[in-house]
C-alpha positions in Angstrom: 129.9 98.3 152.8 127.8 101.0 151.4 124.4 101.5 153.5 120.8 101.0 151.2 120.1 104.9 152.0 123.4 106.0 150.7 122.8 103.6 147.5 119.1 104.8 147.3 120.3 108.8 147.6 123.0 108.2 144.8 120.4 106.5 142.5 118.5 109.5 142.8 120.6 112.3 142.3 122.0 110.2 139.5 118.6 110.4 137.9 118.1 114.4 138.5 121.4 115.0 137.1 120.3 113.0 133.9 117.1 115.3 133.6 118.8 118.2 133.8 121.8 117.6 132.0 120.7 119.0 128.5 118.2 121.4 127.1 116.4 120.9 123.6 115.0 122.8 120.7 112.7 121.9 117.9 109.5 121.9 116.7 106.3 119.7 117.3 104.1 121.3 115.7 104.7 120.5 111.3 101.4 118.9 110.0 103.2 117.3 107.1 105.4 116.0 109.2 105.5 112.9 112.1 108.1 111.8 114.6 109.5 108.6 114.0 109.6 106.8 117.2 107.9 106.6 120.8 111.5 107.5 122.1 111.5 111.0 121.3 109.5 111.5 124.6 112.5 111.3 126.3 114.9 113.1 124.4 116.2 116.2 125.8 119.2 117.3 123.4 118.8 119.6 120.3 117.6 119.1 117.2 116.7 120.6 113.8 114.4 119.5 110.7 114.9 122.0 107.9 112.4 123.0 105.5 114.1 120.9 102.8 113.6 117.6 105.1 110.3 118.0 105.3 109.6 118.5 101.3 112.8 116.2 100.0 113.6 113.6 102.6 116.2 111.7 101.1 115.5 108.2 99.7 119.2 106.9 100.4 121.8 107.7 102.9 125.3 106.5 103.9 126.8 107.5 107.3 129.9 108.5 107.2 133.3 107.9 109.7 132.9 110.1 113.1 135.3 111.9 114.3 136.0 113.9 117.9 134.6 117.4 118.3 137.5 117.5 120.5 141.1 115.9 121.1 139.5 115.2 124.8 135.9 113.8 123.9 136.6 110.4 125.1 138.9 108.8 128.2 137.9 105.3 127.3 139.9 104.3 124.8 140.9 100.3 125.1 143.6 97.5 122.8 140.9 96.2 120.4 137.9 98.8 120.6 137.7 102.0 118.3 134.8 104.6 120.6 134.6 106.3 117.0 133.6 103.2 115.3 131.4 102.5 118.7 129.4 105.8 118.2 129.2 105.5 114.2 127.3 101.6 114.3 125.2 103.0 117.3 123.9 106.0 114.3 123.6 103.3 112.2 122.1 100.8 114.2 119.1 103.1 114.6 119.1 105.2 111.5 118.6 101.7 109.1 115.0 101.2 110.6 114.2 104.2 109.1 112.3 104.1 105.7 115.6 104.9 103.2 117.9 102.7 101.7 121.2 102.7 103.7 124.4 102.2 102.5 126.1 99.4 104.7 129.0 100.7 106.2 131.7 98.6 105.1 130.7 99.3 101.0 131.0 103.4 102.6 134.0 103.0 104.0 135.7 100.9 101.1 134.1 103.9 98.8 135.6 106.5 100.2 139.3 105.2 100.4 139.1 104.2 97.1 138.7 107.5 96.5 141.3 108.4 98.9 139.4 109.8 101.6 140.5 107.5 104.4 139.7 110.9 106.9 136.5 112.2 108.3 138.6 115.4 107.5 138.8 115.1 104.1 135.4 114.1 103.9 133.8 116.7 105.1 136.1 119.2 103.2 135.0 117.3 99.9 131.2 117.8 101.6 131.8 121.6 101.5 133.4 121.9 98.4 131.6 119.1 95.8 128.5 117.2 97.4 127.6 116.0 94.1 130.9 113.9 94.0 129.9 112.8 96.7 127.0 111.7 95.9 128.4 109.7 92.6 130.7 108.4 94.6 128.7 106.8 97.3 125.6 106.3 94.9 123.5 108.0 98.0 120.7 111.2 98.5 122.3 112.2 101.9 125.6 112.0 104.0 125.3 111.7 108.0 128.3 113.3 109.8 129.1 112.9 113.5 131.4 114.8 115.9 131.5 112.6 118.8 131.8 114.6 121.8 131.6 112.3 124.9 132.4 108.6 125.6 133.8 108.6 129.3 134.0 106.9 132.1 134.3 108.6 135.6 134.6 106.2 138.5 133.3 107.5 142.1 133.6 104.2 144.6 131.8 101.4 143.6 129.7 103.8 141.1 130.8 105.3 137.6 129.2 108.3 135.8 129.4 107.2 132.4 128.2 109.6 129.3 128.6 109.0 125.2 127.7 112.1 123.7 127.0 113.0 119.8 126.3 115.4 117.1 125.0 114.4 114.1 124.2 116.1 110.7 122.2 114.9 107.8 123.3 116.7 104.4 121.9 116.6 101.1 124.5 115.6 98.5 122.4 117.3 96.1 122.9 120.6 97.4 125.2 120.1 100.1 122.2 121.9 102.1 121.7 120.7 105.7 118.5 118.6 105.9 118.7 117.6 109.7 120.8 117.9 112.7 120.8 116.7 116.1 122.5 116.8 119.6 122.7 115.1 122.5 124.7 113.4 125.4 123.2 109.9 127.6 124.5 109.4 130.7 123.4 107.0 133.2 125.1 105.7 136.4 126.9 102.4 136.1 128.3 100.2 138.6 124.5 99.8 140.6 121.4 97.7 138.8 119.1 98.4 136.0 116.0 100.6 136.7 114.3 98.5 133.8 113.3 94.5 133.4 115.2 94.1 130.3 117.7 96.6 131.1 118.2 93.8 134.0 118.3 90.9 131.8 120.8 92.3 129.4 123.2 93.6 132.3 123.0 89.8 133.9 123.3 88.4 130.2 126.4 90.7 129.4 128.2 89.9 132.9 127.4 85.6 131.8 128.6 85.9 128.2 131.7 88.4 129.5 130.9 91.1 126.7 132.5 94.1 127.1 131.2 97.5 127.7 127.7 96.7 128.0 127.3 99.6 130.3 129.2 102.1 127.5 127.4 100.2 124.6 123.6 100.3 126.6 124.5 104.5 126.8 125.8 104.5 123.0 122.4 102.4 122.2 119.9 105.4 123.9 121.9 107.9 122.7 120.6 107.3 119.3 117.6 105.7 119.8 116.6 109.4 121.1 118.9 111.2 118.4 117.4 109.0 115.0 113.8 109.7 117.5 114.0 113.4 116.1 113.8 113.4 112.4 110.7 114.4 111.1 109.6 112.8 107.8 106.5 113.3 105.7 103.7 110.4 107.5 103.3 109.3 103.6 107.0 108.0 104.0 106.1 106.7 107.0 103.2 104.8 106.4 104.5 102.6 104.1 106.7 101.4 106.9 106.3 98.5 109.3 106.7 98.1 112.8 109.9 95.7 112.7 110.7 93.3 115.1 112.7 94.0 118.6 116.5 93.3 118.5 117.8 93.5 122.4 121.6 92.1 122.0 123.0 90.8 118.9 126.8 90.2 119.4 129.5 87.7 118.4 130.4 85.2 121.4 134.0 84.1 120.4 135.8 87.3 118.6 138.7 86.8 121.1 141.0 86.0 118.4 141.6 84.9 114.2 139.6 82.0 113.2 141.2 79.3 110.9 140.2 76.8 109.2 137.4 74.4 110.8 136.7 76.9 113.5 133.2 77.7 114.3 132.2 81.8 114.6 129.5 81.6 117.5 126.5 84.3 116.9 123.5 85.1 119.5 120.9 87.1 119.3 117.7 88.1 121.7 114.7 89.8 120.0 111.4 89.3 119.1 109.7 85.5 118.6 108.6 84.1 115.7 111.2 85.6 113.3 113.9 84.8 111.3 117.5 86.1 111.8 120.7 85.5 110.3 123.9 87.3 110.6 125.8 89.0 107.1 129.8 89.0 107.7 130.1 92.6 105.5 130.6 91.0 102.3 132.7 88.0 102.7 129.7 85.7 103.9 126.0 86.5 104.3 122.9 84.7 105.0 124.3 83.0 108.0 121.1 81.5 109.6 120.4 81.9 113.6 118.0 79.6 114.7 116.0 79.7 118.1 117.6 77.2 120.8 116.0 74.6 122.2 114.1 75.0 125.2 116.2 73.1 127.5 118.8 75.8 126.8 116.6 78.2 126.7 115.4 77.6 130.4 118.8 76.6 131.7 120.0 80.0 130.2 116.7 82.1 131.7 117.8 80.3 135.0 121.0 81.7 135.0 120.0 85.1 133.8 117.9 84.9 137.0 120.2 83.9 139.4 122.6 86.7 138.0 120.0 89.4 138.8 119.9 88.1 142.1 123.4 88.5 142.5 123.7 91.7 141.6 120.9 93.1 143.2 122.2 91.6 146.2 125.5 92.9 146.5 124.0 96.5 145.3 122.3 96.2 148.6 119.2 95.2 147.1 116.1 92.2 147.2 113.9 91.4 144.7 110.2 92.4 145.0 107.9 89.6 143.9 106.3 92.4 141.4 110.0 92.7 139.9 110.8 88.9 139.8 107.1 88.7 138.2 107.8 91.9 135.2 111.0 89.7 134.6 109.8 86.8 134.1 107.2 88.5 131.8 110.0 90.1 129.9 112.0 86.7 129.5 108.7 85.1 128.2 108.8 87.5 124.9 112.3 87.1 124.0 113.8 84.0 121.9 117.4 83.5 121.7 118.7 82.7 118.3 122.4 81.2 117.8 123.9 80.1 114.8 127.7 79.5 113.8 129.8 80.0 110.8 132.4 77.2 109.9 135.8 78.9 108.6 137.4 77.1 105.2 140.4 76.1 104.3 142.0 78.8 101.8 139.5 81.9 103.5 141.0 85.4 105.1 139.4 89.0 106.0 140.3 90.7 108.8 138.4 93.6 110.8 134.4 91.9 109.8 131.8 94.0 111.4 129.1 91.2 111.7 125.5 92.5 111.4 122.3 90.8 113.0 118.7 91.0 111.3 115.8 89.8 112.5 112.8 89.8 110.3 109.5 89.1 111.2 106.7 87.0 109.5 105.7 90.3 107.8 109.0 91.4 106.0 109.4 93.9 108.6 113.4 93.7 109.3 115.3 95.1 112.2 118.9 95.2 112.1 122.1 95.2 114.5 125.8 95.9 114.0 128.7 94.4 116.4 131.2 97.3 116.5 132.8 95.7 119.4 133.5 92.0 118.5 134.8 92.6 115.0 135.5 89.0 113.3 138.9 88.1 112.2 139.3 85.3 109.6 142.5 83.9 108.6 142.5 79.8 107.1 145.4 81.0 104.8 149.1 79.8 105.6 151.8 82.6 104.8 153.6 82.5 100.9 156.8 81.1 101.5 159.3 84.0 102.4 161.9 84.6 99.7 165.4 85.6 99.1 166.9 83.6 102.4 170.6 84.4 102.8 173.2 83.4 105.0 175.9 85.5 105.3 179.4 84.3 107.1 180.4 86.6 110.1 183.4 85.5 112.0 181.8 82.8 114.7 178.2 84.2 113.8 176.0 83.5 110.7 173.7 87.0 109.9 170.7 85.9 108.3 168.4 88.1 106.0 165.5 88.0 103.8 162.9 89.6 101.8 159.7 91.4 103.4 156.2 89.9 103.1 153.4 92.0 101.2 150.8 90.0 103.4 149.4 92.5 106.6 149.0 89.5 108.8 152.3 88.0 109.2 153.5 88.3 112.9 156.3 86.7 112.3 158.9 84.3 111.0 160.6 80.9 112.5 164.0 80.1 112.2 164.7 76.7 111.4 168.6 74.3 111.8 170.4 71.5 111.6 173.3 69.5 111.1 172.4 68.0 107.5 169.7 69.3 104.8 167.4 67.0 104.8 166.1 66.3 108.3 166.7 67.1 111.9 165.1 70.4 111.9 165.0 72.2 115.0 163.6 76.0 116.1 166.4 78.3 116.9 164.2 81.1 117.0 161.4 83.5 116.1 161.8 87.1 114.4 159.1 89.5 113.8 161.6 91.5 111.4 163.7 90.0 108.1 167.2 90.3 110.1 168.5 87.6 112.5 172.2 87.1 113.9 172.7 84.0 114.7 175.3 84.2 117.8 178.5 81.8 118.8 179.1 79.6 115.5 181.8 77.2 115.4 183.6 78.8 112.3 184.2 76.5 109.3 181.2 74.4 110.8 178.1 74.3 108.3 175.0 73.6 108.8 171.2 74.4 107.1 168.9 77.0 107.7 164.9 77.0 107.1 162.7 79.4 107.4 158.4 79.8 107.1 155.9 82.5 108.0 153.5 82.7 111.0 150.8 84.6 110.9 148.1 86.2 113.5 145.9 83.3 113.6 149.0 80.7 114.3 149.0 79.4 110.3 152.2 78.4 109.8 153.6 78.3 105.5 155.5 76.4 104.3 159.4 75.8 104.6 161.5 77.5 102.1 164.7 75.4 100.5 167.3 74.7 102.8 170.5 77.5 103.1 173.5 76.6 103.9 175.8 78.2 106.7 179.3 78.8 107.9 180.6 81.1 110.0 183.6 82.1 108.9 186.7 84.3 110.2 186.5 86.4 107.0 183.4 87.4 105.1 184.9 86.5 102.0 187.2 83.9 102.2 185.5 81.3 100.4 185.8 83.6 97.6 189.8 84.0 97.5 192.1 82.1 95.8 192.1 78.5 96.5 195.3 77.1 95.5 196.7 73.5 94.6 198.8 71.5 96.5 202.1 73.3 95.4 203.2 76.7 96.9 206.1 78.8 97.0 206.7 82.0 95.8 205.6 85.4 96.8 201.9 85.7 97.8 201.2 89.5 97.1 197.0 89.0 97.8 195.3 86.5 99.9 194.6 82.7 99.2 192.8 80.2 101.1 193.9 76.9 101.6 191.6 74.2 101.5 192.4 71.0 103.2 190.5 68.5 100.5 193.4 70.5 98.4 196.1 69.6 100.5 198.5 68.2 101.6 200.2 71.3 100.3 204.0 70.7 99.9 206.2 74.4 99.7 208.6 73.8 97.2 210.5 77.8 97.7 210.1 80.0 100.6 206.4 81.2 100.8 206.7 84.4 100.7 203.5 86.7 102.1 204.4 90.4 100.9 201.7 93.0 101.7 198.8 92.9 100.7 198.9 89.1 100.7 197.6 86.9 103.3 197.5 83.3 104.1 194.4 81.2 105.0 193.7 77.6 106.5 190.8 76.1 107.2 190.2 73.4 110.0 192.4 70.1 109.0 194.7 71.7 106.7 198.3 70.1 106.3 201.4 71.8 104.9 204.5 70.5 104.4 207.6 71.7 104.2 210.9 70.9 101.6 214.4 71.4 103.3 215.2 74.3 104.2 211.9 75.9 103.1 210.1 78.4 105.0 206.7 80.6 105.5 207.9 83.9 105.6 205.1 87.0 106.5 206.6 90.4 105.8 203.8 93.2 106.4 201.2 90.6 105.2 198.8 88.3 107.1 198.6 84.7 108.6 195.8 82.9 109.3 195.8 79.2 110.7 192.6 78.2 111.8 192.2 74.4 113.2 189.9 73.0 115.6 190.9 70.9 117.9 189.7 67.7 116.3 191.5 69.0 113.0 194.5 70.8 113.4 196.2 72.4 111.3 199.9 70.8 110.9 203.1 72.6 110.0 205.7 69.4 109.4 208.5 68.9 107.1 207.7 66.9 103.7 210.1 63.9 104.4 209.5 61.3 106.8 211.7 61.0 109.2 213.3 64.1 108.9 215.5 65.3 111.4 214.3 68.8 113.6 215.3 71.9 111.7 215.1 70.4 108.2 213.1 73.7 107.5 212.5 77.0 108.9 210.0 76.9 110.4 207.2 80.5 110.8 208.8 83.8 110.8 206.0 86.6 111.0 207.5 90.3 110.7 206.2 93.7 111.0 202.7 92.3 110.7 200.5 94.0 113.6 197.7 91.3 113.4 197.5 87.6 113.1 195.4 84.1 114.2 197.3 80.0 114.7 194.9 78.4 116.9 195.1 74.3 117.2 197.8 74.8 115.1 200.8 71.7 115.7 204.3 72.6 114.6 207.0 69.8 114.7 210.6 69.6 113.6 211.3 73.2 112.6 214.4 75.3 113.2 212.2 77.6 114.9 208.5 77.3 115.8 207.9 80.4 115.4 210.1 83.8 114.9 208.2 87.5 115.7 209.6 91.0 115.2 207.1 94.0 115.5 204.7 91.7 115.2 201.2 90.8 117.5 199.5 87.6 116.6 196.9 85.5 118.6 198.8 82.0 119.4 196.2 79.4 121.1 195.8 75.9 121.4 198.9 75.7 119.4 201.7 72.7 120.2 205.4 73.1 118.7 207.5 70.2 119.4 211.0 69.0 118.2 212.5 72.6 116.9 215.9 72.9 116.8 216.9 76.2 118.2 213.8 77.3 119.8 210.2 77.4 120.3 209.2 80.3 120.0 211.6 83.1 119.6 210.6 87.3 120.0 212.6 89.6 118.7 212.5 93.4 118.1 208.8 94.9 119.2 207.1 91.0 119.3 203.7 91.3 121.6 202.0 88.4 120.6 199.0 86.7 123.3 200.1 83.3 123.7 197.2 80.9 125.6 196.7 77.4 126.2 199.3 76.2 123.8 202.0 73.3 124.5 205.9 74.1 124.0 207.4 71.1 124.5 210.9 68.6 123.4 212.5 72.0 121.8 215.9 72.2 121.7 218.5 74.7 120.9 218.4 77.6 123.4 215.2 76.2 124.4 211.3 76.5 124.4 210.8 80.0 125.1 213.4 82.7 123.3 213.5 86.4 124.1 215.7 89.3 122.5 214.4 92.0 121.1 213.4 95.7 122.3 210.0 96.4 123.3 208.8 93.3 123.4 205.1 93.1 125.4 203.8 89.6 125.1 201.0 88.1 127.0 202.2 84.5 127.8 199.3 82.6 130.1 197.7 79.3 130.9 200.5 77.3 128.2 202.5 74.0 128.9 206.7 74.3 128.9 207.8 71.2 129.7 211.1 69.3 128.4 212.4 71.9 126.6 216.5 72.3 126.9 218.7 73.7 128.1 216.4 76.2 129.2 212.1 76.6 129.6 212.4 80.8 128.9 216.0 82.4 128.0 215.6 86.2 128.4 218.0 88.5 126.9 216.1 92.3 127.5 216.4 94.2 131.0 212.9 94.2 131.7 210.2 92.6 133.4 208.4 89.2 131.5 205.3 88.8 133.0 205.1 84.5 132.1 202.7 84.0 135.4 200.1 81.1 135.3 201.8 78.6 132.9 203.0 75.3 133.9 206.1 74.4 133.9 206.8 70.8 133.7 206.1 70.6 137.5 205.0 72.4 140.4 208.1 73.4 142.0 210.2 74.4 138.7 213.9 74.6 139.2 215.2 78.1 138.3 218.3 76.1 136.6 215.5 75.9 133.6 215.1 80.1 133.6 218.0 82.2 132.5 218.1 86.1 132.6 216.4 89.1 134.9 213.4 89.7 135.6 211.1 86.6 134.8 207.9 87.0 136.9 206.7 83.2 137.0 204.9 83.1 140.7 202.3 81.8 140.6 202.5 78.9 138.8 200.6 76.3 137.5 200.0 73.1 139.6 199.3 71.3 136.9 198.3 71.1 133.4 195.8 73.0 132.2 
């Protein structure tokens, strides 16, 4: 706990430090000309009226973007707040009470980007070299300039030194002559209590209505209230001018996020009795009237403006006087609060609205206030539909792409599925880009695919028109041949067999040379004449069933005996796919030589020599696939050189004589398969070096 000296001794070295931070220089002394405001007692920066301000004040002025005098001028830089911005509304908060026409800061800013000069850079390059373009181009007498050269923050315990610093040129566009310039930096201690009644009220109202900064913003506020203090104009300017009313705090209560439509954007604003004040959105909406509230909430919300002073002079180490509670109950007496709302409607959108408060009293004299903090977001307009959806088939994945939205606000897009194309939409997922993979597809599966915009304010557009997916094992398959329900021949490029095509009966040998390739989709069934075959030489094969449709490999007679045909026979073909693929009746299931293909979920039954037979280089991986009933030599054959297959997790059972002959001197690795039982009998193995330990307990 910090003691009341220690607060005390702080408070006041604070306040020495503040009247010796800066020198000034200036005159007092012009007779033609007058200080504008009482606040110029305190100001202690520089300053500079030229002769040309005294004898031409302008009659219009814009204020242009600030920028940093240096890449260091400010530490406080927060998501949401722009210090430039800060220091440029606190110029122009102070500058429009002054007797020219001002040019409202959104129409400048629109201006100059139109004419492309979206830098304070640029603009003061065009300043040097053309004012008179300028000057056409904003439709103003003078330009204000600022190089911002403080807005920090430096904490020390419970205390922080805080400072917003400026300077600030008038130019005549003209000329391009200087008419005035000032400079100066406000600093203040924050973290303690006000030194002032109002300054009290406003720190207690900022900590109840959680608005941000007050402390920076109260700074920013003197700053130019001192600054706009020093221009001198001619007292025939001035006298035309009224005293205008007293705005204290004019801010937007609710600028936490994008309004939509039917939401209400909350205004307040303390000032001056008696008055009217309404609140101008730039120009999407003005003339949205504030009215006084009623004095129930008035007092309810004085009350807790008091209570909040107590607090905080309390934990500062602090108790009211009854001479302070008195001067702020006095000050409370003079202020109204005005509060007003703006309903959003359907169809409206403007982002980044700088609202502005006036106040204007029963004379016409007008004050004016700009919210550089709580800038107004507006968004009651639902995305465009997105365009150009496509599905594109991956194998077991679906990749998903459309076109870009032109609109700024779209933060992103939902991903919409389901089984049939008319309802039973679900949300897979959302994508802030125009890309989406969509992961572990059943291939030959389809399905439909939505998709709608979401934008920053939650809108949600409208669906686009169902797509419709498959994943698919090749990118293009759907686009190869699609044959009838007769083969045979060579196949010399690939076709893809469809099963509401089939059944396909071979009539001759199907013949895959290279370059060909065989396809089969889920449920496919081929049948084969005597003493036909499917012959792959240097092509590719492709059986792809699921395990509710299979794809079956029979003969095309019922009740034909085993080995009425072929059967597979795959040669010097280094890649392949038969998964829930059933075989029954051929010679043999399936013949390999220097070839590698992916067996699984694949049952061959009833051959009549073998099972599965390898011969010369043959490395297929063989998984969770049932050999079973062959006969012959058997269910598993092997005889060639080099063979390296991968033979796991499969059924052997019933097959005779033998479950595995092995003709080749070297070591089978056939571990993990079961084998008709749990203790096979090595009267169903013939040859070497059969490595079948451990076995399968069971089926798998």
């Amino acid at each position: 706990m910090y003691s009341r000296s220690l607060i005390q001794c702080i408070m006041i070295l604070a306040c020495l430090w503040f009247i010796t931070a800066c020198a000034h220089t200036g005159s007092h002394n012009e007779p033609t000309a007058i200080i504008t405001t009482e606040a110029f007692r305190f100001f202690n920066g520089e300053y500079e009226n030229t002769p040309r301000m005294r004898t031409h004040p302008p009659t219009s002025l814009a204020v242009a973007p600030f920028s940093k005098a240096t890449p260091d001028a400010w530490s406080i830089d927060k998501d949401g707040e722009n210090p430039a911005l800060i220091v440029r509304t606190g110029m122009y908060n102070h500058i429009a009470s002054l007797p020219f026409k001002d040019l409202e800061l959104y129409a400048t800013d629109r201006r100059l980007h139109n004419a492309g000069l979206d830098t304070p850079e640029k603009v003061h390059a065009l300043l040097q070299t053309d004012p008179q373009k300028l000057r056409s181009l904003l439709g103003v007498d003078a330009l204000v300039t600022g190089n911002i050269t403080h807005f920090d923050r430096i904490y020390a315990g419970i205390f922080s030194q805080i400072a917003v610093g400026c300077e600030v040129h008038m130019w005549d566009l003209t000329t391009g002559k200087l008419l005035w310039r000032a400079k100066n930096v406000s600093r203040a201690m924050a973290g303690g209590i006000s030194l002032t009644p109002i300054g009290m009220v406003m720190s207690a109202i900022s900590s109840l209505w959680n608005l941000r900064e007050d402390s920076m913003l109260e700074q920013n506020d003197n700053l130019f209230r001192e600054i706009v203090s020093s221009i001198e104009l001619p007292e025939s300017l001035l006298a035309t001018r009224q005293q205008p009313p007293r705005i204290d705090l004019f801010t937007c209560m609710n600028a936490d996020h994008p309004f939509t439509a039917g939401q209400s954007v909350s205004f307040r604003l303390i000032g001056d009795p008696g008055a009217r004040a309404y609140v101008d959105l730039e120009s999407f909406q003005s003339g949205i009237e504030l009215s006084p509230v009623s004095p129930d909430i008035k007092a309810a919300l004085w009350d807790d403006v008091r209570k909040e002073i107590e607090q905080q002079y309390v934990a500062n180490g602090h108790e009211l006087t009854p001479e302070l509670t008195a001067a702020i109950a006095r000050e409370l007496e003079t202020r109204e609060i005005y509060e007003g709302t703006y309903v959003v409607e359907p169809g409206q959108q403007a982002y980044g609205l700088m609202p502005k408060g006036y106040l204007v009293s029963e004379a016409g004299a007008q004050a004016t206030r700009l919210d550089a903090v709580h800038l107004v977001d507006i968004d009651a307009q639902p995305p465009a539909i997105p365009t150009g959806l496509q599905a594109s088939p991956l194998d077991g994945k679906i990749e998903l792409t459309w076109n870009s939205s032109n609109e700024p606000d779209i933060r992103a897009y939902e991903i919409w599925t389901s089984a049939t194309p008319q309802s039973g939409y679900v949300l897979l997922a959302r994508e802030e880009g125009t890309t989406f993979m969509l992961q572990d597809r059943t291939n030959f599966e389809p399905f439909y695919i939505t998709l709608r915009g979401v934008d920053k304010a939650d809108n949600q557009g409208a669906f686009t028109q169902p797509v419709k997916a498959v994943a698919l094992p090749h990118p293009a398959l759907f686009s190869f041949e699609q044959p009838g329900p007769i083969l045979g021949g060579p196949v010399k490029k690939p076709m893809f067999l469809r099963a509401a095509k089939g059944p396909f009966t071979v009539e001759q040998d199907l013949m895959v040379e290279p370059g060909g390739a065989v396809y089969a989709e889920p449920g496919t069934t081929i049948l084969f004449r005597p003493d036909t075959g499917l012959m792959v030489n240097k092509g590719g094969l492709f059986l792809y069933g699921q395990a509710d449709k299979p794809v079956i490999i029979a003969p095309a007679t019922q009740g034909a005996p085993s080995g009425s045909y072929t059967g597979i026979v795959i040669k010097d073909a280094p890649a392949g796919m038969l998964t829930w693929v059933r075989i029954n009746k051929a010679a043999t299931g399936i013949k390999l030589s220097n070839a590698s293909p992916t067996i699984s979920h694949t049952e061959i039954t009833a051959s009549s020599q073998a099972g599965i037979e390898l011969g010369d280089g043959a490395g297929p991986e063989v998984t969770e696939c049932c050999i079973h009933n062959n006969q012959g030599m058997g269910g598993l054959v092997i005889s060639g050189e080099g063979v390296t297959p991968r033979i796991h997790g499969n059924i052997f059972e019933n097959n005779t004589p033998f479950q595995v002959q092995s003709y080749v001197p070297v070591e089978i690795d056939l571990r993990n398969n079961f084998w008709g039982s749990p203790e096979p009998s090595t009267d169903l193995f013939l040859g070497e070096g059969l490595l079948l330990e451990p076995v399968l307990p069971t089926r798998p």
